[in-house]
C-alpha positions in Angstrom: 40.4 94.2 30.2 44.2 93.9 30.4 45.7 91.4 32.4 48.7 92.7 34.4 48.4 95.6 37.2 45.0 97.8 35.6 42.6 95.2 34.8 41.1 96.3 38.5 41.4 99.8 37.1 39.7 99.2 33.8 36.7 96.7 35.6 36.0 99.8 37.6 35.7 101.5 34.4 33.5 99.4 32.9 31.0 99.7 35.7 31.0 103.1 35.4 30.3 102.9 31.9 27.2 100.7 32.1 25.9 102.5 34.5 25.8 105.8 34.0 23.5 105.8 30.5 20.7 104.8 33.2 21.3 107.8 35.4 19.1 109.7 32.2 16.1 106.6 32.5 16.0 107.8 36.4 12.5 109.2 38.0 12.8 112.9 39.5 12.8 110.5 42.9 15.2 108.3 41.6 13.0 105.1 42.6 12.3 104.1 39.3 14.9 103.5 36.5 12.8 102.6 33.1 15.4 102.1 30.5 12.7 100.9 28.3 8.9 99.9 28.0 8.3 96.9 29.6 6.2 93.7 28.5 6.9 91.5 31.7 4.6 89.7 33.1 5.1 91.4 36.7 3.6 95.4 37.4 5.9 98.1 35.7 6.5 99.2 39.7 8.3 96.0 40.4 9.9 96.4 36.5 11.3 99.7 37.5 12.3 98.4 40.6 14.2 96.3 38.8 16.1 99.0 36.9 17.0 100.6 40.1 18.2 97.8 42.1 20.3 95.1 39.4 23.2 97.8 38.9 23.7 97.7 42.5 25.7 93.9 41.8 28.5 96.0 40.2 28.1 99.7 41.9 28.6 97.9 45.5 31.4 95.8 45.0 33.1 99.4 43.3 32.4 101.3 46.6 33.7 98.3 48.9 36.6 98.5 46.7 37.1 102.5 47.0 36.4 103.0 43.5 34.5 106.2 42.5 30.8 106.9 41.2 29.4 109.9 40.5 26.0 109.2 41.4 25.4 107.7 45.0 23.2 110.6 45.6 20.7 109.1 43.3 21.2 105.6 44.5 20.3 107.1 48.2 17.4 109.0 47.0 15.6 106.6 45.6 16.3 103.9 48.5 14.4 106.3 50.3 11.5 107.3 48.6 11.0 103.8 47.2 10.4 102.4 50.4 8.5 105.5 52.1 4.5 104.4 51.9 3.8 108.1 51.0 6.2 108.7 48.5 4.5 108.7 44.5 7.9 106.3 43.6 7.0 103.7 46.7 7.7 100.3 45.5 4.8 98.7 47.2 4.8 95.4 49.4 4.8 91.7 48.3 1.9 90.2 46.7 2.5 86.6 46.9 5.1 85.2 44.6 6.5 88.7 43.8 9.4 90.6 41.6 10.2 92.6 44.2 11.9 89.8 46.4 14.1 89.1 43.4 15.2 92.6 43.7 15.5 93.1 47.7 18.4 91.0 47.2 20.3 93.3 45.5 19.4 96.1 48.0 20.3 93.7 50.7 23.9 93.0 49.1 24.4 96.7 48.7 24.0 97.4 52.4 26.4 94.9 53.4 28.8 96.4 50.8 28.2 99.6 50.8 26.2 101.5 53.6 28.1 104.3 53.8 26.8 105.2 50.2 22.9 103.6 51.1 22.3 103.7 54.4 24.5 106.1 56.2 23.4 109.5 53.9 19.3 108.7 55.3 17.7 110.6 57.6 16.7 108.4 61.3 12.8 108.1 60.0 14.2 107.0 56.2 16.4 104.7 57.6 13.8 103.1 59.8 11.0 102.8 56.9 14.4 101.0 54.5 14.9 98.8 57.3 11.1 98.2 58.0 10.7 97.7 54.0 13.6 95.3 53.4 12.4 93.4 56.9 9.2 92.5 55.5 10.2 90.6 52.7 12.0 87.9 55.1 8.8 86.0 55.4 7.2 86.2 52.1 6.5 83.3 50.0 8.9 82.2 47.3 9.1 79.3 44.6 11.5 76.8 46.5 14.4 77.2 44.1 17.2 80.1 44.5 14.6 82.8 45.4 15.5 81.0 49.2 18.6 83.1 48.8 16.8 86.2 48.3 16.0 86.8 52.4 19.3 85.6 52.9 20.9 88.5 51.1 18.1 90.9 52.8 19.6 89.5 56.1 23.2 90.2 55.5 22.4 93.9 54.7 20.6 94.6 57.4 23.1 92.8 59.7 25.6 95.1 58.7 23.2 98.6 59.4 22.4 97.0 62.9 18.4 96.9 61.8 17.3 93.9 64.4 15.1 91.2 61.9 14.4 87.7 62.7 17.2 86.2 62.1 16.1 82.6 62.2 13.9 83.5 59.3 17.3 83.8 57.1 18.9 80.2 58.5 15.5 78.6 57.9 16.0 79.6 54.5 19.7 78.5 54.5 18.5 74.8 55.7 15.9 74.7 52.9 18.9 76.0 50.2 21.3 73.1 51.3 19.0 70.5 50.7 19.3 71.1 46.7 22.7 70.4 46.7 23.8 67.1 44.2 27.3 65.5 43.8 30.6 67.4 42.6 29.6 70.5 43.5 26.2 70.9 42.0 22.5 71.4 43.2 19.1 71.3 41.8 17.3 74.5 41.6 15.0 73.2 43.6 12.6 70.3 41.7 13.4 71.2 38.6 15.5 69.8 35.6 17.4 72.2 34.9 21.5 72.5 35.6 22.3 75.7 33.8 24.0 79.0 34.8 21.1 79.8 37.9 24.1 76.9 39.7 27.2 79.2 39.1 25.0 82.6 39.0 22.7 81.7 41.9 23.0 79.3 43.8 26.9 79.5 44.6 27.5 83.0 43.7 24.9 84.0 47.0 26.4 81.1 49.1 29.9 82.5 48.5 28.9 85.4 49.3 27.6 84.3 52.8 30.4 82.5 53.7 32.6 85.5 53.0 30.2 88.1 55.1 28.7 85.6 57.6 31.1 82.8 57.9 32.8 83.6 61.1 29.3 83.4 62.8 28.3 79.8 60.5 31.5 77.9 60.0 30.3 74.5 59.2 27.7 76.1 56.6 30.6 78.4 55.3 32.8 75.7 54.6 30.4 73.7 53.2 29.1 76.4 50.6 33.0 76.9 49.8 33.7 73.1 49.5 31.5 72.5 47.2 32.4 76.0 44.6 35.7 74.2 44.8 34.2 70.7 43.8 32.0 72.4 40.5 34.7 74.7 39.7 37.0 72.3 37.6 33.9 71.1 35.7 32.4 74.7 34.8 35.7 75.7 33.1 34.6 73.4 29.9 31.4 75.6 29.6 33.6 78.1 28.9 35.9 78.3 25.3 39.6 79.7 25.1 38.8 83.4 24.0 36.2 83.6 27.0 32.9 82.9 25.2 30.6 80.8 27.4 28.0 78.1 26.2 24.6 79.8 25.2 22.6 77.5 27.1 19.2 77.7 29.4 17.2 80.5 30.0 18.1 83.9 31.1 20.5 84.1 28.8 20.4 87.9 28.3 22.0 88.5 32.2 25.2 88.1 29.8 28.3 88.1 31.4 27.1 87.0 34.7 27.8 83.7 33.2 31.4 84.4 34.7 30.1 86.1 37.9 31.5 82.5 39.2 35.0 83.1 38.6 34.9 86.5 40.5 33.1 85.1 43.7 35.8 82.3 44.6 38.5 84.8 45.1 35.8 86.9 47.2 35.2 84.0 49.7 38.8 82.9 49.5 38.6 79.4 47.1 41.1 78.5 45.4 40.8 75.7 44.0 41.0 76.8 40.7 44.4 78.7 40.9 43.3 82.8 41.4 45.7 83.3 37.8 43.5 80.9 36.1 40.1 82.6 37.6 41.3 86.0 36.8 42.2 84.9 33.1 38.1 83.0 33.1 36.3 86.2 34.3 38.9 89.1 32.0 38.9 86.6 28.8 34.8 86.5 29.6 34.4 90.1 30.0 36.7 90.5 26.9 34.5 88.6 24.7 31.3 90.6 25.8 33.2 94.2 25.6 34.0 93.2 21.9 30.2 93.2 20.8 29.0 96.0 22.8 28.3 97.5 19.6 25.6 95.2 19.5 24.3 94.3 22.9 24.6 97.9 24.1 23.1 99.9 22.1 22.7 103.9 22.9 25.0 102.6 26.0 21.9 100.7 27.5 22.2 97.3 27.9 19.4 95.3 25.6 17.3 92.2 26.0 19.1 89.6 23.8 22.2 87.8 23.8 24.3 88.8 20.8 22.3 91.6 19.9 18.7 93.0 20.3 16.5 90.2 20.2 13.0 90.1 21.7 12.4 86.6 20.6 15.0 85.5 23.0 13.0 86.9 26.3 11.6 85.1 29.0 8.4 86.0 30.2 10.0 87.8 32.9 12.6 89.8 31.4 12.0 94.1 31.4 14.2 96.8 30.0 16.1 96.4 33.7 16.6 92.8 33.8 20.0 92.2 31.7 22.1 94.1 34.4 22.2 90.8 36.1 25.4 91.0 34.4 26.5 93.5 36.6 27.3 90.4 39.0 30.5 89.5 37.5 32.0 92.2 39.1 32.1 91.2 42.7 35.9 91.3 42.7 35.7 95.2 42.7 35.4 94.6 46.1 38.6 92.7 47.2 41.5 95.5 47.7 44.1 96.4 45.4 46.7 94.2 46.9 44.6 90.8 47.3 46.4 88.2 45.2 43.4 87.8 42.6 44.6 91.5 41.3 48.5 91.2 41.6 48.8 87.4 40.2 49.6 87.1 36.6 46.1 86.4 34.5 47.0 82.4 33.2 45.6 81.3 29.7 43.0 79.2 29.3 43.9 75.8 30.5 44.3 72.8 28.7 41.3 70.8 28.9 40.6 67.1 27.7 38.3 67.1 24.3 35.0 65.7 26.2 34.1 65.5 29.7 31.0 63.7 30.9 28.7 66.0 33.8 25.7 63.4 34.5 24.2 65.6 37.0 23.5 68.2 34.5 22.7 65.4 31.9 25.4 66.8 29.6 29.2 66.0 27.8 31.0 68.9 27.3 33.4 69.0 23.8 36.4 71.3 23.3 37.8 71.5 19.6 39.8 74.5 18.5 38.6 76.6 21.2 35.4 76.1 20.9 33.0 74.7 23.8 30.2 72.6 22.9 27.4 71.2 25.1 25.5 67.8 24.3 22.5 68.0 26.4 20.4 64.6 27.0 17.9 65.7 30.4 17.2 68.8 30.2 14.0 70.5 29.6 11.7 73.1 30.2 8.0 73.7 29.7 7.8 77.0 31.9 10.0 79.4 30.0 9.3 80.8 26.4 11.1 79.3 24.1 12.0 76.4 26.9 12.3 73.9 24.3 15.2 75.4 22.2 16.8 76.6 25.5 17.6 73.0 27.0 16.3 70.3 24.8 18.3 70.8 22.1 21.0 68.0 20.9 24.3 70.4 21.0 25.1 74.1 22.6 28.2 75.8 21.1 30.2 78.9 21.9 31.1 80.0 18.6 27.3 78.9 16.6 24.9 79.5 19.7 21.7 78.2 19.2 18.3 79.0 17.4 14.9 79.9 19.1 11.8 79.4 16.7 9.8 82.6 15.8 7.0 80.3 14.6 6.3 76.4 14.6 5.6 76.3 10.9 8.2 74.9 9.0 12.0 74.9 9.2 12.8 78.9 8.2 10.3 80.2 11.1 11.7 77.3 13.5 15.1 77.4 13.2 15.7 73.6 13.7 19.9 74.0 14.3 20.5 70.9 16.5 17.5 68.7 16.6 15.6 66.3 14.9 12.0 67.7 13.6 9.7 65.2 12.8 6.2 65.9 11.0 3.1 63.5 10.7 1.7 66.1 7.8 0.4 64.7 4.6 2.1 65.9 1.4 5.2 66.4 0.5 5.4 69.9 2.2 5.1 69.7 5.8 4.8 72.7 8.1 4.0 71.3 11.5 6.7 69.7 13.0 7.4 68.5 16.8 11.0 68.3 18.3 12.2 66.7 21.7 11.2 68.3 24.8 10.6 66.1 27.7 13.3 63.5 27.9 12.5 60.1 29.3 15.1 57.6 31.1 18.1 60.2 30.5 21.6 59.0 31.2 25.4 59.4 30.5 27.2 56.4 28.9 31.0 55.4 28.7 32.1 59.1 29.5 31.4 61.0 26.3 27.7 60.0 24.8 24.6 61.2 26.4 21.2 58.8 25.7 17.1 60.1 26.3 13.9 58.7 25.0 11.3 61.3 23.9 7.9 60.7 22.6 6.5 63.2 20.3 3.5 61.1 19.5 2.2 58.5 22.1 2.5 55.9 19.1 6.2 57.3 17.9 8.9 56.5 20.4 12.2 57.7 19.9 16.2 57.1 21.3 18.8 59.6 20.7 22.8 58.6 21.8 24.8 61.7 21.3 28.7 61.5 21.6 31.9 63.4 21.9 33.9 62.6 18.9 35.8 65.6 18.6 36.0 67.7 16.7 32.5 65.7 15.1 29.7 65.0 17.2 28.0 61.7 16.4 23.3 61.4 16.7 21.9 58.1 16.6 18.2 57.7 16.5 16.5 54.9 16.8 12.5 55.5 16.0 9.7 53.2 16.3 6.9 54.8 14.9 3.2 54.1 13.9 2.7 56.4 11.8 4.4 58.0 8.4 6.9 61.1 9.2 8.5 63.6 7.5 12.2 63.9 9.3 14.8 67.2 9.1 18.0 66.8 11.1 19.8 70.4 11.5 23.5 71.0 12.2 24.9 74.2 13.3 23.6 77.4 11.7 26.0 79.6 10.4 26.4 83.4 10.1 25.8 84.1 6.8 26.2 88.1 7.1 29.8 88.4 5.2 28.5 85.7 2.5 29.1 82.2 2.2 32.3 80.8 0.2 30.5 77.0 0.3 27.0 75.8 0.0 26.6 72.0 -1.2 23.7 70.0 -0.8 24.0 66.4 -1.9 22.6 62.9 -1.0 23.9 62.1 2.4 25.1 65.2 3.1 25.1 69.3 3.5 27.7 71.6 4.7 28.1 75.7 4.2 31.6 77.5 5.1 30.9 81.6 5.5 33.7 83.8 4.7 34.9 84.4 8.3 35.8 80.4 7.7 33.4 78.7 9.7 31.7 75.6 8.9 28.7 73.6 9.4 27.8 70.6 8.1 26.2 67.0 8.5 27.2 63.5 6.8 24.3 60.9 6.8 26.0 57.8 7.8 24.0 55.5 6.1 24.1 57.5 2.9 20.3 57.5 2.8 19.1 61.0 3.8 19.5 64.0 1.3 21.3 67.3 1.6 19.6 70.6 1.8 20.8 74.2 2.9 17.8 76.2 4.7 18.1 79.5 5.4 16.1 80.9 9.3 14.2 83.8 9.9 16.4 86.3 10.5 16.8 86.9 14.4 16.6 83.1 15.1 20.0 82.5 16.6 21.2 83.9 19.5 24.9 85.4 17.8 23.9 85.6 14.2 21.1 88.0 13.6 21.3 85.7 9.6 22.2 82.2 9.0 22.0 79.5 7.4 21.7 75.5 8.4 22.6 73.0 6.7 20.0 70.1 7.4 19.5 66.2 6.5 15.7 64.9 5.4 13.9 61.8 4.6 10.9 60.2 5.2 10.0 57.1 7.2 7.1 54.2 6.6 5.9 52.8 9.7 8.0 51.0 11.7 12.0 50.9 13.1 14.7 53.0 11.8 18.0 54.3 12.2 19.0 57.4 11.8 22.9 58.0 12.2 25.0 61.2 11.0 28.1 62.6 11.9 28.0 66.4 12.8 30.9 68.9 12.8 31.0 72.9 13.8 34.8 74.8 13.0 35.8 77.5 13.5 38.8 79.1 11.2 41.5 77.0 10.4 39.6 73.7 11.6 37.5 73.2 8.6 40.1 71.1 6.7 38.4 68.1 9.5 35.2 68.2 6.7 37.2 66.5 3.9 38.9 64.1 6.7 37.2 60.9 7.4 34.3 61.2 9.9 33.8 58.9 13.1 32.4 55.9 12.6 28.9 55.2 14.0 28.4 53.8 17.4 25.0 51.6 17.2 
């Protein structure tokens, strides 16, 4: 996406072009897009649902915008005969807790977009079974977390077709949504840990969104979902590195690129508090990076479940074929005219950020070295979604390495352990069951760069983990009291090792690897004590290598106290001259 007068132009195009390899994955109806075979846990109905409805993020804000697609028709077809009770395609009604609401939202959005494309080509009896349809799911139960904003986004659609609905129904919701929100911008998703991208995707991409379509008629509520975009905007630019690469972090992470649906929906509701140059030059640079690999994540022109490439291992339990064109959200700008400022203002470069900045109510310091973004997480978990562990609990995210989800729990190749400390209570001197942290007790940030949890893998083995900012190193501290004998294996980043690697050393107090691309990974054991080794994953462990390899620290401990200290360092090309520099000193 270029950055002067045709990045509009070429946005457009890239709707087009992941959307119209689904027009062939259509039903004869058109209710029920199946790009794929689904193993969600929901109904393949609600699946193919999803398929028809998640494309609408991007094809909306296109038509609002006056840019052409070549396959409304379809779109229309299938609103109808989705939602007629006698068609074969009908989507069905709610049961409980259901897919479907997810998906509403998106039809909802559309309508208030778009109705002359939805709404407008339907007969009077199709348009009252849509409105009927999209009317019922106003009242139906949800988790209390974003799914609040679901209704909401049913509400504005219908608003905008004059379908009357109860419209106390949607501020009800609104009330409940408001009460999540935290200091500087951020909310809970409801009584959860977890601070990752549903804040920036979710909860204030849908609340700009009502403030830009609803605002006039709910100032106060407007101006509060706007003030506090402006307030966690600053902030969210460290999640993101200088070529546009955002932190693999959380769950969900194969919606892609609506990582940077943020950026996109502050111009839409008119924030500016992150200049619209700078925001342009967040969402093109992020859109940039994603293009680049389409090779990879788009296979046959459908997007695939993954991150970097195909990878089933990364899936949540509720992820089908349909479910990555979440992505299709950072396009909402489509929708502001050719001559709003966000399109005629020159894209600015990324900005110049400080090397760490502390975010306590997401539990995390954010490091910037060469580019690169790196996350130290310290309260975050997750016991819910597959692979939750990996997702949040890890000790460091980072743009350019990723992160590794475990294929298997036994030993390090099947479990990938990049970024944590594995401990293992096996007898022997090959150990294959190994527990890493997960729930995080007493979590807090400390003197601005260092973030500090307790986590108990055994009731008998207590353990303290300080991580800080010392860029471009990151420092672990562990302190362990333990009652038992473990085995220990500390991993640092894991490295593609595709092209071939130009360094692998393994020595006492110390490992490090260096691929040919020039990007290193390695450890030093601050106390000298730990030895070296190199371990190669599974292949289709980490989420941007599909083969790597990680350089790790072990030891073994009596019981007792120890401390475990190293110094930890991921660089990119041209900043691996920092591993024959001295490292930071340890901390405690």
């Amino acid at each position: 996406m270029a950055g002067g007068g045709d990045a509009r132009g070429e946005l457009q195009a890239y709707v087009r072009e992941l959307v119209e390899p689904l027009v062939g994955c259509a039903s004869p109806g058109g209710a029920r897009i199946r790009p794929g075979v689904s193993v969600a846990h929901y109904p393949d109905t609600a699946a193919d649902l999803e398929g028809y409805a998640r494309p609408l993020w991007g094809l909306a804000p296109l038509a609002a915008g006056g840019g052409d697609f070549g396959h409304w028709d379809l779109w229309a077809r299938g609103l109808a005969a989705g939602t007629d009770p006698g068609h074969p395609e009908y989507w069905g009604t709610a049961d409980g807790i259901d897919q479907r609401t997810v998906e509403t939202a998106a039809i909802g959005f559309a309508l208030a977009l778009a109705p002359d494309r939805l709404w407008d080509p339907l007969t009077g009896k199709e348009r009252d079974r849509v409105g009927a349809w999209l009317a019922s799911y106003l009242h139906v139960r949800t988790p209390e977390n974003n799914w609040n904003f679901f209704p909401v986004m049913v509400s504005l659609g219908l608003d905008r077709v004059g379908y009357g609905h109860d419209r106390d129904a949607r501020h009800a919701r609104l009330d409940r949504l408001e009460g999540y929100a935290l200091n500087g911008g951020w909310y809970a998703d409801g009584d959860t840990a977890q601070r990752d991208y549903y804040i920036p995707w979710a909860m204030h991409f849908y609340g700009l969104i009502y403030a830009a379509l609803a605002g006039d008629g709910d100032p106060a509520r407007a101006a509060r979902f706007r003030q506090r975009a402006a307030d966690f905007a600053p902030g969210f630019r460290h999640w993101f590195a200088a070529d546009g690469a955002a932190v693999p972090f959380g769950r969900s992470l194969t919606y892609r690129f609506a990582q940077g649906s943020f950026w996109g929906a502050l111009p839409y509701a008119g924030v500016d508090a992150v200049p619209y140059g700078e925001a342009k030059g967040l969402l093109l640079r992020h859109l940039r990076w994603w293009r680049e690999r389409s090779a990879l994540t788009s296979p046959g022109g459908l997007l695939s479940i993954g991150y970097g490439y195909p990878q089933p291992a990364l899936a949540e339990q509720y992820n089908s074929p349909g479910s990555p064109y979440w992505a299709a959200k950072a396009f909402l700008p489509l929708a502001l005219p050719a001559d709003h400022a966000f399109w005629t203002v020159p894209e600015e470069p990324a900005a110049d950020l400080p090397d760490a900045l502390a975010q306590p109510d997401a539990g995390a310091v954010l490091l910037r070295s060469g580019g690169d973004a790196t996350l130290l997480s310290g309260r975050q978990y997750n016991h819910w979604a597959r692979g939750g562990s990996a997702k949040y609990a890890k000790f460091a995210y980072s743009t350019r390495f990723g992160f590794s989800v475990p294929v298997d729990g036994l030993g390090p190749e099947p479990a990938a352990y990049d970024s944590v400390l594995a401990v293992s209570d096996d007898a022997g001197d090959a150990p294959r069951h190994f527990r890493i942290r997960e729930d995080q007790d007493d979590p807090a940030v400390e003197d601005g760069n260092t973030v500090r949890s307790t986590w108990r893998p055994w009731p008998d083995v207590e353990i303290t983990t300080w991580l800080t900012a010392a860029a471009p190193w990151h420092l672990r501290t562990h302190r362990i009291r333990t009652g038992r004998a473990l085995h220990t294996a500390e991993g640092g980043f894991a490295v593609d090792r595709d092209a071939g690697l130009t360094l692998r050393q393994e020595v006492d107090g110390g490992a490090v690897v260096v691929n040919e691309a020039g990007e290193l990974s390695g450890l030093r054991d601050l106390d000298g004590a730990r030895e070296g080794r190199v371990v190669e994953p599974l292949s289709g462990t980490n989420v941007l290598a599909r083969r790597t390899a990680l350089p790790t620290l072990v030891t073994q401990l009596e019981p007792g106290e120890h401390w475990l200290r190293c110094a930890v360092l991921g660089a990119g090309p041209g900043q691996a001259a920092a591993w024959d520099g001295e490292a930071p000193e340890r901390r405690y």
